[in-house]
C-alpha positions in Angstrom: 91.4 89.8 138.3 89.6 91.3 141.5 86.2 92.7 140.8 85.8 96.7 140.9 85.5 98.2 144.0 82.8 100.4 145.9 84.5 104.2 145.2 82.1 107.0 147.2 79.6 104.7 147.2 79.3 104.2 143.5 81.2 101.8 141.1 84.6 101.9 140.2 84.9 103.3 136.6 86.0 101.0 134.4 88.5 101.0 131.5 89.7 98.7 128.9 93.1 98.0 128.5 94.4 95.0 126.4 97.3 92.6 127.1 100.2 93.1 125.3 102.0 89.5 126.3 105.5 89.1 126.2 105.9 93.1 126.4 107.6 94.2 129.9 105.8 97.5 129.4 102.4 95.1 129.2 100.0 97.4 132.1 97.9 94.4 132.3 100.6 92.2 133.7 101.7 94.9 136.0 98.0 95.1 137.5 98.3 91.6 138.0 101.5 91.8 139.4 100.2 94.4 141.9 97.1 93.1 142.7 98.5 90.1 144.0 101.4 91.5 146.3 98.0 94.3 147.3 96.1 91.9 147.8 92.1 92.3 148.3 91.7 94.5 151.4 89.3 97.2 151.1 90.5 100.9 149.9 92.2 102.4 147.0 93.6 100.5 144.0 97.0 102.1 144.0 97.4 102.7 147.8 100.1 104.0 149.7 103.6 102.4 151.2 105.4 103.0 153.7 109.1 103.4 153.2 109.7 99.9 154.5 107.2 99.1 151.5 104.3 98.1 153.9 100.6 99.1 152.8 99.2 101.7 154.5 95.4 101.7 155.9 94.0 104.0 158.2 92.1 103.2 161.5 89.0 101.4 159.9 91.8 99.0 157.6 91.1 100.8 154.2 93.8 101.2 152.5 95.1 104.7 151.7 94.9 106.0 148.2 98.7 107.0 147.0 99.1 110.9 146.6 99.5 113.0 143.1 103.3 114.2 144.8 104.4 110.6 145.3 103.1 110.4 141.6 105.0 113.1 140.3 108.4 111.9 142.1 108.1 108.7 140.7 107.5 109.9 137.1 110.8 112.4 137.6 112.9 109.3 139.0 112.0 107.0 136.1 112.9 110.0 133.8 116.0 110.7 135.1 117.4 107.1 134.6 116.5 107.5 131.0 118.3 110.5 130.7 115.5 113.0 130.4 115.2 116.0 132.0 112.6 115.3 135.0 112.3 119.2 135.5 110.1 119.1 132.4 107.5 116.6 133.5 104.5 115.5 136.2 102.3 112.9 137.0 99.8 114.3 134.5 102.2 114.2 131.9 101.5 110.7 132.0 97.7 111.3 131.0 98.3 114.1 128.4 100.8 111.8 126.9 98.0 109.2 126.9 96.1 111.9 124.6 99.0 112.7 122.7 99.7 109.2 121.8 95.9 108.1 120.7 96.1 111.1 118.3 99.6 110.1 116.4 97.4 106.6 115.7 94.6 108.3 114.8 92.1 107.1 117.7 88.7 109.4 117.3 88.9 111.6 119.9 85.6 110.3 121.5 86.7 106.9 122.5 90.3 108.9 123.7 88.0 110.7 126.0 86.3 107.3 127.1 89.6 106.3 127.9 91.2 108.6 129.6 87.8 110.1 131.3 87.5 113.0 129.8 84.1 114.7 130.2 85.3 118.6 128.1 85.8 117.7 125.0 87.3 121.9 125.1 90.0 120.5 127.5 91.1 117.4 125.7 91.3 119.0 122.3 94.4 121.2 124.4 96.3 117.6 123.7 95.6 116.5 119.8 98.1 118.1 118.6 99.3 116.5 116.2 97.8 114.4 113.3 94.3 114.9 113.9 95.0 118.7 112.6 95.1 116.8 109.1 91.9 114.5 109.5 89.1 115.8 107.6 91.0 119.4 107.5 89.4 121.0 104.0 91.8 123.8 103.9 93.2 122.4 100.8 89.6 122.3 99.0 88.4 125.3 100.2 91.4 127.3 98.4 92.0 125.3 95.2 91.0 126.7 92.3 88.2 124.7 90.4 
């Protein structure tokens, strides 16, 4: 796998992600997958295409980071051919789900935030909202008689 890039003159942040092989949902085959029809030319990761599916770079031959509204229409069009209604969702639906997720299997909500680059912990606590309600909750013990 290509080495991070240079990103405003720092490093490229850097997140774990394990292989899952065999699965066709496995993101670290798709990288793979991407990187080598990207290839290694310097710019943004996910870059934008043209619609004849050509790379775009600008004058200098960076290539051109893809936009959050080509995002969001490609999270709507995969939706709609499962037969959910798009109307409902956007491209950060895809990271709030990420949240949602790590808290149904009960991943601390510090190494979520690592994940998912979360630097508030006020803002990522808007997406446990589900099982980690019940971790360490004491509700239970403080009303019981004894």
């Amino acid at each position: 796998m290509a080495a991070p890039r240079p990103i405003r003159g720092g490093t490229a942040p850097k997140v774990g992600v394990e292989a899952v092989p065999g699965s066709s949902l496995c993101a670290v085959t798709a990288l793979r997958r991407w990187l080598e029809a990207r290839g290694d030319g310097p710019g943004a990761l996910f870059c934008r295409l043209d619609r004849g599916g050509n790379l775009m770079a600008d004058v200098g031959g960076r290539l051109l980071p893809v936009d959050l509204a080509t995002i969001a229409r490609l999270v709507k069009r995969v939706l709609a051919r499962t037969g959910v209604a798009p109307e409902d969702f956007s491209a950060h639906s895809l990271r709030a789900g990420m949240m949602a997720a790590a808290d149904l299997l009960g991943i601390p909500l510090d190494k979520a935030m690592e994940h998912g680059r979360w630097s508030s912990y006020a803002a990522a606590r808007i997406y446990r909202r589900h099982e980690s309600l019940w971790t360490g909750n004491f509700t239970a013990r403080l009303l019981a008689d004894e």
